[in-house]
C-alpha positions, 0 to 999 in steps of 0.5 A, a space after each residue: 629687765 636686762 640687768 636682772 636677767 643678767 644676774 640671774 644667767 651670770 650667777 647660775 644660782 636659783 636663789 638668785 632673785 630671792 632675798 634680795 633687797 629692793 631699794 627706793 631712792 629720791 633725790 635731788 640735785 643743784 649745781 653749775 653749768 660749765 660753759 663749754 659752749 657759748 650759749 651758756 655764756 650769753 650768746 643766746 637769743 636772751 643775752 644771759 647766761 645759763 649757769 644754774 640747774 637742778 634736777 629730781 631722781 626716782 630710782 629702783 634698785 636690786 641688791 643682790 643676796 649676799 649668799 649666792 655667788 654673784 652676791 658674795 663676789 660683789 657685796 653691797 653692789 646695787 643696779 636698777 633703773 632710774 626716771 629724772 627731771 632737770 631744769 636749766 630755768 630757762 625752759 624757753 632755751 634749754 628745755 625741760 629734759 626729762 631722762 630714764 637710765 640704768 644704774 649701779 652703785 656700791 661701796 669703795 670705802 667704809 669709814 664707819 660701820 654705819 658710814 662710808 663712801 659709794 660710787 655711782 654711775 648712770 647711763 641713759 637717754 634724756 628728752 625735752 630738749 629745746 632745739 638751738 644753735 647749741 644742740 639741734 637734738 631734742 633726744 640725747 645721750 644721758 651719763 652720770 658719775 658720781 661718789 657719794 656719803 653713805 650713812 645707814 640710819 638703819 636697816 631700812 634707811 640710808 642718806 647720802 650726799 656727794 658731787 657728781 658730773 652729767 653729760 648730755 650730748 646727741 654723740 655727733 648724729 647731728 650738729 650743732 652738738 655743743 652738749 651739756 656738762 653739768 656739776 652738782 652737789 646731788 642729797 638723797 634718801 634710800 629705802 631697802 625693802 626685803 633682802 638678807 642682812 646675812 655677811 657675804 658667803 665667804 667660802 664663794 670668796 675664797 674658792 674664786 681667789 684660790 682658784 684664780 691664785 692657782 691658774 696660769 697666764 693662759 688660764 687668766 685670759 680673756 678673749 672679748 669679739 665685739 660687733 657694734 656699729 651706729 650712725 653719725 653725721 658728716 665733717 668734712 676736715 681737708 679743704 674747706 670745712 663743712 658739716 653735713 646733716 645727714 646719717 652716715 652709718 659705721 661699724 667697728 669690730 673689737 677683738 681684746 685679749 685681757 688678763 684678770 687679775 683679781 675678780 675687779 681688775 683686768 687689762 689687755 689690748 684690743 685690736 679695732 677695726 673701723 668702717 665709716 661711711 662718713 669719713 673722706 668726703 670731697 667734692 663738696 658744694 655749698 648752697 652760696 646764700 644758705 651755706 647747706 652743702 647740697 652735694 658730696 662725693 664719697 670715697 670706696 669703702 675700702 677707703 672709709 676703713 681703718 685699723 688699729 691697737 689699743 690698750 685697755 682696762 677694765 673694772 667688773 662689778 656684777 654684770 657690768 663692766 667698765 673699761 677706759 682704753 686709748 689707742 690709735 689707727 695705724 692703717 687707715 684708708 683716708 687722713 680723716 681717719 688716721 688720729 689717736 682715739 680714747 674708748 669708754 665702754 660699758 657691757 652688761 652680761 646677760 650671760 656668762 659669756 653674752 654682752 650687750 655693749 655700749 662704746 663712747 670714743 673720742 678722737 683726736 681728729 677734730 674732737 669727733 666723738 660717738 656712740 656705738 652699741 652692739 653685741 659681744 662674746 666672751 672666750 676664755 676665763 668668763 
């Protein structure tokens, strides 16, 4: 698996897969549907509202031994897979979407030896849903985040409880894309199997904090190149609005100095350059009796592109890190690309300098957003 290779390269530790602690979770969860959408308000081929889910989780995990580096930068961090079952009951409308994602977990705080407060996030693909003028995907783009009530009943046993919000959405490949946010109250049990109930190897703590403490400005830097790209459909905003069904590829290329501050937190900028295929689209007709837009012109590529500074932030926790970053397109070829843009991303390093990486942006433009995945390389302080 990719995480497990990930902590094997990026820990250079032979012991790195060896007592560690294997964890079996089940859970389940209730909640509300927020009504984002008017399907769920009673617009919808019933006339009721949708407002209830629920759902059930299988998930394994891999903690890491404590005594090897990764293991003692990040103590009690937990990453796996996960198998899910929501229900809306209204298979009829909504479907059954069944989703497998990856996930991580960990603490924030400890309240009590044997209590404290976890977070946790998922990232996956659902399928199962019921194709309507809501969502016209049956496959989607699955996200969880969530804090968690940890109680340690024992060595081999650990409850917890907490909210947690879901996202589904297909990331505008087709539309109608009006998605689902979900809040829920998620209970479950965990079972560890194996691992070392040794403390963290101190002394891999202190050499990376005296080591950092003693580095320059340059030495903390970071230098991420990023390629990525994916596929959406159209929107034609200028003119007479319309929507076009179809897969317009892009591709954006990232290049972002950051400065680490300690061995979770660091910050920088990002310089982004954006081609769309999707985007300036004119000269389009519109079957009279269907209202399907039956022909387009698009403009030179040169045109579809874009670019732009952004500021950013990221959190590592293991192999994977979290970043939030907000910018804007100063240069952009057409108006349909000039907005202001929030980028949520997350790498999972197979290395210590390789990553896989998945972006999230969302833009001021129409509340466009989508899903680019790609590959990327680390200069500088790994």
């Amino acid at each position: 698996m990719v995480f497990l290779a990930g902590v094997s390269a990026a820990g250079r530790d032979s012991l790195i897969l060896r007592n560690v602690c294997h964890d079996i979770t089940l859970s389940a969860s209730a909640g509300y549907n927020l009504p984002s959408h008017g399907y769920y308000n009673g617009y919808n081929p019933s006339g009721n509202p949708i407002y209830a889910n629920s759902s059930v989780h299988l998930e394994y995990g891999v903690g890491l031994n404590p005594q090897t580096r990764l293991g003692a930068l990040y103590p009690g961090v937990v990453q796996g897979v996960g198998l899910s079952c929501l229900t809306f009951y209204r298979h009829d409308l909504m479907g059954t979407p069944v989703s497998a994602y990856i996930f991580q977990r960990g603490r924030i705080l400890d309240v009590l030896p044997v209590l404290g407060v976890d977070y946790r996030w998922d990232l996956g693909g659902s399928y199962g849903w019921k194709k309507s003028e809501m969502i016209a995907s049956c496959a989607n783009i699955y996200v969880n985040v969530g804090l968690m009530i940890t109680w340690d009943v024992s060595d081999c046993l650990s409850l917890h409880a907490g909210p947690q919000f879901t996202h589904c959405s297909n990331g505008d490949t087709c539309y109608p894309n009006g998605g689902a946010n979900l809040v829920d109250l998620r209970v479950g049990i965990t079972g560890h199997l194996g691992g070392s109930t040794t403390e963290p190897d101190r002394s891999v703590i202190d050499e990376y904090e005296s080591e950092l403490h003693a580095s320059g400005f340059a030495e903390r830097m970071s230098y991420d190149l990023v390629l990525c790209g994916g596929w959406r459909a159209g929107k034609v905003t200028s003119g007479a609005y319309a929507l076009i069904n179809e897969p317009f590829p892009f591709v954006a290329l990232n290049f972002a100095p950051s400065y680490r501050f300690n061995r979770y937190f660091s910050v920088g900028a990002s310089l982004d350059l954006l081609a769309d295929r999707s985007a300036g689209i004119y000269d389009v007709v519109e079957d009279d009796a269907t209202g399907q837009v039956i022909s387009y012109e698009l403009p030179n590529l040169t045109r579809q592109s874009a670019a732009g500074l952004s500021l950013k932030g990221d959190i590592t926790m293991s192999v994977f890190t979290i970043g939030a970053g907000f910018g804007g397109f100063l240069l952009a070829g057409t108006d349909s690309l000039k907005s202001l843009y929030a980028t949520f991303s997350l790498k999972t390093f197979v290395s210590r300098r390789l990553f896989l990486n998945v972006t999230y942006r969302l833009s001021s433009r129409n509340y466009t957003h989508n899903m680019m995945y790609g590959i990327g390389w680390r200069f500088g302080r790994p």
